[in-house]
C-alpha positions as CSV (number, residue, x, y, z in Angstrom):
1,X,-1.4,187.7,93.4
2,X,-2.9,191.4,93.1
3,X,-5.8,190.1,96.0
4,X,-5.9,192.8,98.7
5,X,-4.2,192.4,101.8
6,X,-7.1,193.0,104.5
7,X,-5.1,191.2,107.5
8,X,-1.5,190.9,108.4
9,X,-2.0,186.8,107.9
10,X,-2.3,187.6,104.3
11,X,1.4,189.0,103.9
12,X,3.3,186.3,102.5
13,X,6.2,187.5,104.3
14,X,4.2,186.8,107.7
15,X,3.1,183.0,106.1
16,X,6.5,182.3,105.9
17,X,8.0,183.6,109.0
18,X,5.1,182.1,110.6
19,X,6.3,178.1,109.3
20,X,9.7,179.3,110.7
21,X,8.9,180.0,114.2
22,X,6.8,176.7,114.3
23,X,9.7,174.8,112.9
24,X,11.7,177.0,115.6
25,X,9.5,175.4,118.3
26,X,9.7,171.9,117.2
27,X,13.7,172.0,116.8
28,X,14.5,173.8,120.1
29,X,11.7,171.3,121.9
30,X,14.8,168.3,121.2
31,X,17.5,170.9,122.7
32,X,19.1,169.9,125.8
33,X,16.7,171.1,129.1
34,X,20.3,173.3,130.5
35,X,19.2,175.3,127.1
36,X,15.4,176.6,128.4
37,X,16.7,179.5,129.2
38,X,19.6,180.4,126.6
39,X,19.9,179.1,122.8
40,X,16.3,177.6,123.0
41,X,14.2,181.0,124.8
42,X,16.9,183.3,122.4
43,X,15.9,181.4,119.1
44,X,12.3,181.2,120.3
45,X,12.0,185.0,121.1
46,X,13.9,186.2,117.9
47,X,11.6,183.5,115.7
48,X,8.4,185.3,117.3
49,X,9.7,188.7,117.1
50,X,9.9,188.6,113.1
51,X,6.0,187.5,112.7
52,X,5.3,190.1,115.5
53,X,7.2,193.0,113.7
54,X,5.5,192.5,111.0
55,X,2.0,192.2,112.1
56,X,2.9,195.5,114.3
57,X,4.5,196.9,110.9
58,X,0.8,195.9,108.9
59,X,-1.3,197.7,111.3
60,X,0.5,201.4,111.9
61,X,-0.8,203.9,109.2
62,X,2.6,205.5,107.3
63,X,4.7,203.6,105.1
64,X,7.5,205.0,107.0
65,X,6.4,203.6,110.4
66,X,5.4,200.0,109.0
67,X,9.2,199.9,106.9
68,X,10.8,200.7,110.4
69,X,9.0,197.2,111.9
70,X,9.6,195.8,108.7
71,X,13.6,197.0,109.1
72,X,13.0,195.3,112.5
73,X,11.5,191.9,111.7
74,X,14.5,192.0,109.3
75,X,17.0,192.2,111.8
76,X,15.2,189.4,114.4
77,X,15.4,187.2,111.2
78,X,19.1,187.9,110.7
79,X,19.9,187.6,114.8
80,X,17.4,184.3,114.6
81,X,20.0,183.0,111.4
82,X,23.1,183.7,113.2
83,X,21.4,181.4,116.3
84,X,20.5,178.5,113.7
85,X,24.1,178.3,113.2
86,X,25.6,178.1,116.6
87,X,22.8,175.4,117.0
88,X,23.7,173.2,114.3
89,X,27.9,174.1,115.3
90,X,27.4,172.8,119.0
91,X,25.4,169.9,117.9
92,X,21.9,170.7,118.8
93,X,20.9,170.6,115.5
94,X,21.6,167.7,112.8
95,X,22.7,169.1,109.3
96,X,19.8,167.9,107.4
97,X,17.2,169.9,110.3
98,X,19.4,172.9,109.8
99,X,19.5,173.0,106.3
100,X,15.7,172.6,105.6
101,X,15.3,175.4,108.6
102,X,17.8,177.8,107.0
103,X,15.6,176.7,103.5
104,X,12.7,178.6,105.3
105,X,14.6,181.3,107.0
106,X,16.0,182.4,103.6
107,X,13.0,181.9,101.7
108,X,11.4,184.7,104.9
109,X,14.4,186.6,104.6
110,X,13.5,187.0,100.1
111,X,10.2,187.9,101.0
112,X,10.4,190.2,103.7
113,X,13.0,192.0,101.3
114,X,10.3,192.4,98.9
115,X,7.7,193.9,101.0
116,X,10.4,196.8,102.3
117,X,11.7,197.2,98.8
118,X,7.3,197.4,97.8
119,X,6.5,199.5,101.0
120,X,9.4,201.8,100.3
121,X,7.7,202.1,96.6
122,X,5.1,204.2,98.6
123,X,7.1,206.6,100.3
124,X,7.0,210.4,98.4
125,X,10.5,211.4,97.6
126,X,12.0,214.4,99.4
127,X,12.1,217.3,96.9
């Protein structure tokens, strides 16, 4: 668990983001073709905008320009939840599909929490 993180692949926050958006693909592949270019390119771009975000996030220098991406993979992540559930309400999605895709979005969501609260850790207090 201490191993150094040398690439933005190692963040565990990225790993799991990075199952989501492939699950992302896969579910929005069975959405209705009228969908291309709403629900199934919205959920697509927010899903690809979290790992993004935080690979921008790993590779600026200060702790207070990585949290900012961090803040902002956070919010694709919460737009991208919001989406799940229209999905699953209009009947694109069955309730067992959303349920193990909101599994992997929460268990993002934990540890993208952790590595603002651990990024944050770094910041020098104001004196």
């Amino acid at each position: 668990m201490n191993e150094k993180i040398k690439d933005f692949k190692d963040i565990l926050a990225w790993q799991e983001a990075h199952k989501l958006v492939i699950m992302i693909y896969r579910a929005t592949d069975k959405f209705p073709q009228s969908e291309i270019f709403g629900l199934t390119n919205q959920m697509r771009r927010a899903a690809v905008s979290i790992t993004s975000n935080i690979a921008e996030g790993f590779g600026r220098n200060g702790y207070k320009e990585k949290i900012q991406f961090y803040y902002m993979a956070q919010g694709s992540l919460i737009e991208l939840k919001n989406q799940i559930l229209i999905a699953k309400d209009v009947g694109f999605l069955k309730q067992d599909g959303y349920e193990k895709i909101i599994e992997q979005a929460d268990a993002a969501h934990r540890l993208l929490q952790g590595l603002i609260t651990k990024s944050k850790s770094f910041l020098t207090p104001k004196s």
